[in-house]
N, C-alpha and C positions, 0 to 999 in steps of 0.2 A: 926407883923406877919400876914399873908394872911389867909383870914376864909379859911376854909374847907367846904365844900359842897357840895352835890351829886344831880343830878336829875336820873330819872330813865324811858326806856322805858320798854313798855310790848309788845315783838318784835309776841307776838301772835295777841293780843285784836288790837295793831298798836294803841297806845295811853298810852300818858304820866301817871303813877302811882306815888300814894305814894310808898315810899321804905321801903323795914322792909328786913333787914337783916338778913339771918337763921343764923350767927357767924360773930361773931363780936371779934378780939382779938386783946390785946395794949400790947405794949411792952413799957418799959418807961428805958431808958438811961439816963443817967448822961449828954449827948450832945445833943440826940437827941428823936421824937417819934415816932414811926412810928405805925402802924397799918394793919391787914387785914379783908378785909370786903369780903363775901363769899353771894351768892344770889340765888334765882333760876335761872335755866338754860333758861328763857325766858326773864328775864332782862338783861338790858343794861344799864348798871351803867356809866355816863360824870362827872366827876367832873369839878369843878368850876376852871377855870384859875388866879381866881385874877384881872383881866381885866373886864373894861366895856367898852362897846362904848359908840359913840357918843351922845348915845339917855340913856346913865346910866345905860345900859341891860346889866346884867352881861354875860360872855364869857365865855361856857363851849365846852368838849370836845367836836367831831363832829356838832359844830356848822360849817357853813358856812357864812363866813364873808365879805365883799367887802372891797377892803383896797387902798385906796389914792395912786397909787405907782408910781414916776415920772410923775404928770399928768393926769394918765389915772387912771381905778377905772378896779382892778383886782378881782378875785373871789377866796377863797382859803377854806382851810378844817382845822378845828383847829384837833390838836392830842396831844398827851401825846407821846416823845419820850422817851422809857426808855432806850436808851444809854447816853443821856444828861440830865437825868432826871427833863426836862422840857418840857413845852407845845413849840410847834411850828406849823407855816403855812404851808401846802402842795399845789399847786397850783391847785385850782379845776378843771382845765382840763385835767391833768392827773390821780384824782383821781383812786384808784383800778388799771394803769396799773402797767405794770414791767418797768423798765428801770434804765436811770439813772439821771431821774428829782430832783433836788435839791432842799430838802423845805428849807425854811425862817425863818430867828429867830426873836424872837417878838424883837421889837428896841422900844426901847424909843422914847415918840413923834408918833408913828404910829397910825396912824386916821382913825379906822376902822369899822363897822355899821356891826350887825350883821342882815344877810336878810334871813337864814334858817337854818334847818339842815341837816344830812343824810336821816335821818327817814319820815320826812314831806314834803320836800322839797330837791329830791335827783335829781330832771329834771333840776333844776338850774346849773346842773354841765355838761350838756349834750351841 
């Protein structure tokens, strides 16, 4: 089973915080568990994907990745899709527009370095 994990930004101060959740609530099934975590309106909750790179840094949400792909080293956005309810790659040069760019699902074997994020490093994508 994959940890759970959160990091948290403080989209005012613009810097990483401890996380204290104002509600916290579990639901517990006979299959499954799920959970919701409720915060103030200035944080920014990533969870943890599961994934480390190359260098054993773990891969959370809105990180920005560089990923091995046919040769060349592409730049991309991780996210939580909740129609697959799974993480996947967005390509960071489209970040934030409209259209009809297609993200990437994490593959097996994908050799990927994490070099930023939204928050800290969002010129990386420019």
């Amino acid at each position: 089973m994959r940890e759970i994990k959160f990091r948290a930004w403080d989209k005012v101060k613009e810097e990483w915080t401890g996380f204290m959740p104002c509600e916290y609530t579990s639901y517990l099934d006979a299959d499954y568990k799920s959970f919701n975590i409720r915060t103030e309106p200035n944080i920014e909750l990533m969870q943890y994907t599961g994934l480390k790179d190359t260098n054993e840094k773990d891969v959370y949400e809105s990180d920005i990745i560089e990923l091995l792909e046919e040769g060349e080293k592409k730049l991309y956005v991780v996210y939580y899709d909740r129609f697959i309810c799974g993480f996947r790659f967005f390509p960071g040069n489209h970040w934030g527009q409209k259209g009809r760019t297609q993200p990437r699902k994490i593959r097996r074997g994908d050799v990927v370095r994490v070099v930023g994020n939204l928050y800290q490093s969002p010129q990386l994508l420019k």
